[in-house]
Structures are given as structure tokens and as C-alpha cells.
N, C-alpha and C positions, 0 to 999 in steps of 0.2 A: 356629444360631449362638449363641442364649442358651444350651444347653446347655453348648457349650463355657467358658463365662465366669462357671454356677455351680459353685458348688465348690471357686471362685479364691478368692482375697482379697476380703475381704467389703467391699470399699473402692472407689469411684470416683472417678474425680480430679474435682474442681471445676472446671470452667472460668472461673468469674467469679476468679480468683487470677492467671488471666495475663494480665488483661484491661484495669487500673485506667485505665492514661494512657489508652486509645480513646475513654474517655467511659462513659456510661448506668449499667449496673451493674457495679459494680466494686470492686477494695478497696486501690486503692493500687499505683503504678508497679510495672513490672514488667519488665525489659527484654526486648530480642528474645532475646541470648544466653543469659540464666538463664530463659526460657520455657523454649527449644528445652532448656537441662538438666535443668527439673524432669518436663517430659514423656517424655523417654529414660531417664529414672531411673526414673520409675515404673513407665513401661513394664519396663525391665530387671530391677524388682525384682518382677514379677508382676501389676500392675493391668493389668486389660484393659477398663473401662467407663471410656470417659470423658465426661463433662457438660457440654452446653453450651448456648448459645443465641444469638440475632442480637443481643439488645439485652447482652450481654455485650461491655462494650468497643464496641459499636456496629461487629458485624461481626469484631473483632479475635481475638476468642478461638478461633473458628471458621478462622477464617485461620492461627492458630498451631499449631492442631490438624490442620489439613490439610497444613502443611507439614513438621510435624517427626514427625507420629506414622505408623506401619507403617499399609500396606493393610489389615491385617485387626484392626485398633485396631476396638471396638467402640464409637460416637460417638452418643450420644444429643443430640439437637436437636431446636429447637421452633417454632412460630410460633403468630403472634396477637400479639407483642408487636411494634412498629414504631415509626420514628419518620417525621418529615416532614424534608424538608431544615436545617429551623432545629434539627435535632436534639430535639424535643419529643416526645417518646414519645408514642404512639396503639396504643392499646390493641384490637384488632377480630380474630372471627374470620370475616370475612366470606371468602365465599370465593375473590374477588379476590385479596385480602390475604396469604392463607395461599397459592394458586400462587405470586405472588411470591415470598414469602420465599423460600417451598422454590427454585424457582430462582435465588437468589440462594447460600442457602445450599450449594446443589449447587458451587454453581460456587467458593466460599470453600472449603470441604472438601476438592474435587476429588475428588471419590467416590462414589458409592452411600453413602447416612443409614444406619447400623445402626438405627435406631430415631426417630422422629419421632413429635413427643407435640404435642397442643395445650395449650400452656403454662398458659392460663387459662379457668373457665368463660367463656362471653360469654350475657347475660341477653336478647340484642339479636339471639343467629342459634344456629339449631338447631346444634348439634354434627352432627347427621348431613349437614347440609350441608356444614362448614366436612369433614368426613371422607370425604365423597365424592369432593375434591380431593385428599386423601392416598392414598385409594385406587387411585384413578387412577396417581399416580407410583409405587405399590407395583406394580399390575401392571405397568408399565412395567419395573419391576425396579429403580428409581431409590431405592427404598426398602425394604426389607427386614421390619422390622417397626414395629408404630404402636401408641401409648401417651397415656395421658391422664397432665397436673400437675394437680395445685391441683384433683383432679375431685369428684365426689360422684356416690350412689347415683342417681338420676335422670340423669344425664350417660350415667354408663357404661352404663347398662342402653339407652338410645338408640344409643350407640356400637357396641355390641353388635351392633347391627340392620345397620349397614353395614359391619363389618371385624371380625376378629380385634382385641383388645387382648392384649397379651401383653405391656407393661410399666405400672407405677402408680408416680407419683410426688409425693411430697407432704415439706412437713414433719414432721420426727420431732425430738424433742428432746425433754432431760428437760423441760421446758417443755411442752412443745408437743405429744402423739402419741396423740391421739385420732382424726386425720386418714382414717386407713386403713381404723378399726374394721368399718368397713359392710364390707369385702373378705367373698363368700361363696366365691371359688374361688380357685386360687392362680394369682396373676401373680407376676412379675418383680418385686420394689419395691424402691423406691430413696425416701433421705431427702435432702432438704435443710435447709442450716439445722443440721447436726447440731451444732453446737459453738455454736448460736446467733451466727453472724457474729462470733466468738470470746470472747463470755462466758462460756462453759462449757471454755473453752481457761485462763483465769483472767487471761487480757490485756490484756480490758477494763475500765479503770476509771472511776470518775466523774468523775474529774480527763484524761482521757487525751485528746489532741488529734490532730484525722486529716488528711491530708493533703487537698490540692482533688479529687485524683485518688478519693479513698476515698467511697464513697458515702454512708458512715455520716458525713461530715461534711455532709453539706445534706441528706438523703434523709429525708421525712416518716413514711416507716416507724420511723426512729432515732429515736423517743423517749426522751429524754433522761432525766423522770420512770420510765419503765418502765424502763428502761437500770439505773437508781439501785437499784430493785424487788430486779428480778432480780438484779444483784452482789449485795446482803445476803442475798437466799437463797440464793447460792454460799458465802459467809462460813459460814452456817449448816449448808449441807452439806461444806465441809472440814472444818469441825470434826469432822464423823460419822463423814467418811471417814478420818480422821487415827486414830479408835481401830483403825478397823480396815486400817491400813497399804496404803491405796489411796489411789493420787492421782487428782485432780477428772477430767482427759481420759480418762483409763481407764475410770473407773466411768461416763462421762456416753457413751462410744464402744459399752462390752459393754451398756449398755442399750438402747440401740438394737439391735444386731445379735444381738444374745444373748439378751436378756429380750422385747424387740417383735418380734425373729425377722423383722428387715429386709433382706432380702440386700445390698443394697448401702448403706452409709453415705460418702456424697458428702461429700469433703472435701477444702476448697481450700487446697490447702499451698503454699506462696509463698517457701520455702525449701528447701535437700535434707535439713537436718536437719529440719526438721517433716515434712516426708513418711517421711522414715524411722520417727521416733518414731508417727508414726500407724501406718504400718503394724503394727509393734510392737505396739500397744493392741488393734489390731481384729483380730491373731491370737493375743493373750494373754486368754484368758477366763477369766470369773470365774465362779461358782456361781451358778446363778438363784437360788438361796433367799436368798443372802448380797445378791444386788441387791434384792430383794426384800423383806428385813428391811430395808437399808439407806431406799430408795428412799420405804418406809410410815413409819419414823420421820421420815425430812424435811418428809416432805409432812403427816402427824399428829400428831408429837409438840408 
């Protein structure tokens, strides 16, 4: 099935974009009827990977996805991330943990997982443990294929030991995309993060206020200080990008998928014209060498 989905559009839909009112991670309401159109659009304009997870909306984006999108929608899903009835995130890949979700997620989905990744290392239980429960639902056929997030060299090579991995997913961004480098054979990968939770879109500013639903409005990851950071270093790279008549989401989309040779860049469009114009960027590319000069004066000059 991966086969069929490289080669596509180098894009996967975001699931945390359809998610915001449900709670946990998210970016801001979303209703039921412009879900069900941003996922028929995508699908209709060629995305076939799409992203999700249980602490997305707390279940909800999972549940959107299983309802509006075709049987042969390629669905990546996760566990290790949970929460308690008070709705309090808990973090574990114990093995418990992760059969639940997966049965929980089975049943939100309504379908066979294309793909099932353990979302985060855990310092606390062997990966090969926490993958022996994945395994299990793979033979079963309840799962198709199984993929590490957020992994690192030592993880995989363990992972290894009990299954096929045949997707990687991590953060990439002009920020951020050193994540991967350790990769010595070719998987599947997929970025998150790619637009930086929309700094690198040029939306976010230091004055810009998010709604309760947004997670960037309470969420300890949103530093505020580092927030500040980074927009001045976007300031600094339009200007660069400005001589050479490329706009900020273009140049920040083909580096990823172009220059870091990412097959899928994961992104949560929350409108039909943003997912249009993404698609747009991630099949309009640019020259390595010209991302490349660009990318070294930002970061050097």
C-alpha cells in the first residue's frame, strides 16, 4: 500500500486542523461540516496519507477521519499518548495502554490502521514491548503497517528486532530537521510541525491571540519568548526571500520535501483555500542550489 501513495503528493493532511473544539491537541474550532469538506477536498485533489492521533481532539479527529474519508484513505495513527477521564494527558507506552488505544482507535476509524507508530520514546518500557502489542494486531491484519514518532537511533534499531518499521516520523522544519539524520535505510517519512504550528505560514505574530480551543493558547510547548525568536528570524529570511521572488511557505514547504528529501510534509490546512495553496507549493519546486544559497545566508550571514 505505501507503494501506491509514493509518487502522490508529497503532502499529508494534518489531523490536529479538524480537531480543536474536542480538547488535548489542537488548533482552533473546526466544525463537523467544513471537516467532512476539507477531507473530500483533499482526498479529491490527490492526498492520500492522512495524520492522526487519539490525543488529537481527544478522539475526535480519528472519528472525522473514519467517517468521511474512502476505505482505501491511507491513515496513520498512534499511541502512547492517553489521557485519564479528567481529561489529563498521561503519557505511557506500556503495553496495556497501547492495546487499548489501538482498540479504541479501531473502532473510532472503523477500519484496518494503514500504519500505527508509537507516538513517543517512553524511558520507562522497552519499545520492543510496547511493539509486540502492535504486532500482534498486524498479524491479526487489524494493522497493516507499523512506524516509529519522535524515535531515535537506539529505539529503532530495537524495533527492528520485533517488526518491519516501514514509516519514520519526526519533526522537520526550517527550524528544526536534524531529527531524521541517523536514517541509514530508506523508510516512508513524514514531517511534522512543517510550517512550525504556522510561523513559518507568516500568521503568527507576537501580538496574535488564540482562541481556548487553540492549543497554542495554554500549551507549555507555546513559548512565548521563543515564539518572539523565531518570527524575527522569518523577518530576516523574507527579506532574502523577497530578492529572490519567493514567498516564505514555498521556500519553508520545498525545503523540507525537496532539499531534506522528506516524502510527506504533514500539514494541517483548516481551510479549502489553504489546502489548495499548500498543495500548490509542495508540487511547485524550487532548485536545491537556490534553497541552498538561500537557506546558508539565513542561517550564516
Amino acid at each position: 500500500m505505501i507503494d501506491e501513495i509514493l509518487g502522490k503528493i508529497p503532502m499529508g493532511f494534518g489531523g490536529a486542523a479538524i480537531s480543536g473544539e474536542g480538547g488535548g491537541y489542537g488548533f482552533g474550532t473546526v466544525s463537523e461540516a467544513d471537516a467532512e469538506k476539507l477531507l473530500l477536498t483533499a482526498w479529491d485533489m490527490g492526498i492520500r496519507l492522512f495524520d492522526t492521533a487519539p490525543i488529537y481532539g481527544f478522539g475526535l479527529s480519528e472519528q472525522r477521519m473514519g467517517k468521511y474519508l474512502p476505505q482505501d484513505a491511507y491513515i496513520v495513527t498512534k499511541g502512547g499518548v492517553d489521557w485519564h477521564p479528567n481529561m489529563r494527558v498521561n503519557m505511557s507506552n506500556a503495553p496495556q495502554i497501547i492495546e487499548k488505544m489501538i482498540e479504541e482507535s479501531l473502532k473510532r476509524l472503523n477500519r484496518p490502521i494503514s500504519m500505527y507508530m508509537i507516538h513517543w520514546p517512553d524511558l520507562k518500557v522497552d519499545i520492543r514491548e510496547s511493539l509486540s502489542v502492535v504486532k500482534k494486531y498486524q498479524d491479526r491484519g487489524d494493522i497493516k503497517d507499523i512506524g516509529l514518532c519522535n524515535t531515535h537511533k537506539e529505539d529503532l534499531q530495537r524495533a527492528e528486532e520485533i517488526c518491519t518499521i516501514k514509516g519514520l516520523q519526526s519533526e522537520v522544519n526550517l527550524f528544526n530537521h536534524e531529527n531524521l539524520n541517523f536514517i541509514e535505510k530508506k523508510y516512508l517519512t513524514m514531517s511534522w510541525g512543517s510550517l512550525d504550528k504556522g510561523i513559518l505560514s507568516d500568521r503568527v505574530k507576537a501580538e496574535r491571540k488564540f482562541e481556548s480551543h487553540d492549543a497554542r493558547a495554554w500549551a507549555p510547548w507555546w513559548n512565548k519568548k521563543e515564539v518572539e525568536q523565531k518570527i524575527q528570524r522569518v523577518e530576516k529570511l523574507k527579506k532574502i526571500l523577497a530578492d529572490h521572488h519567493i514567498a516564505l511557505t514555498h521556500f519553508a514547504l520545498q525545503f523540507i520535501v525537496n532539499y531534506k528529501g522528506i516524502d510527506f510534509a504533514l500539514i494541517g490546512s483548516k481551510t479549502i483555500d489553504d489546502l489548495k495553496q499548500s498543495i500548490k507549493l509542495v508540487n511547485s519546486s524550487l532548485d536545491k542550489d537556490v534553497l541552498e544559497k538561500i537557506y546558508l545566508e539565513w542561517t550564516q550571514g
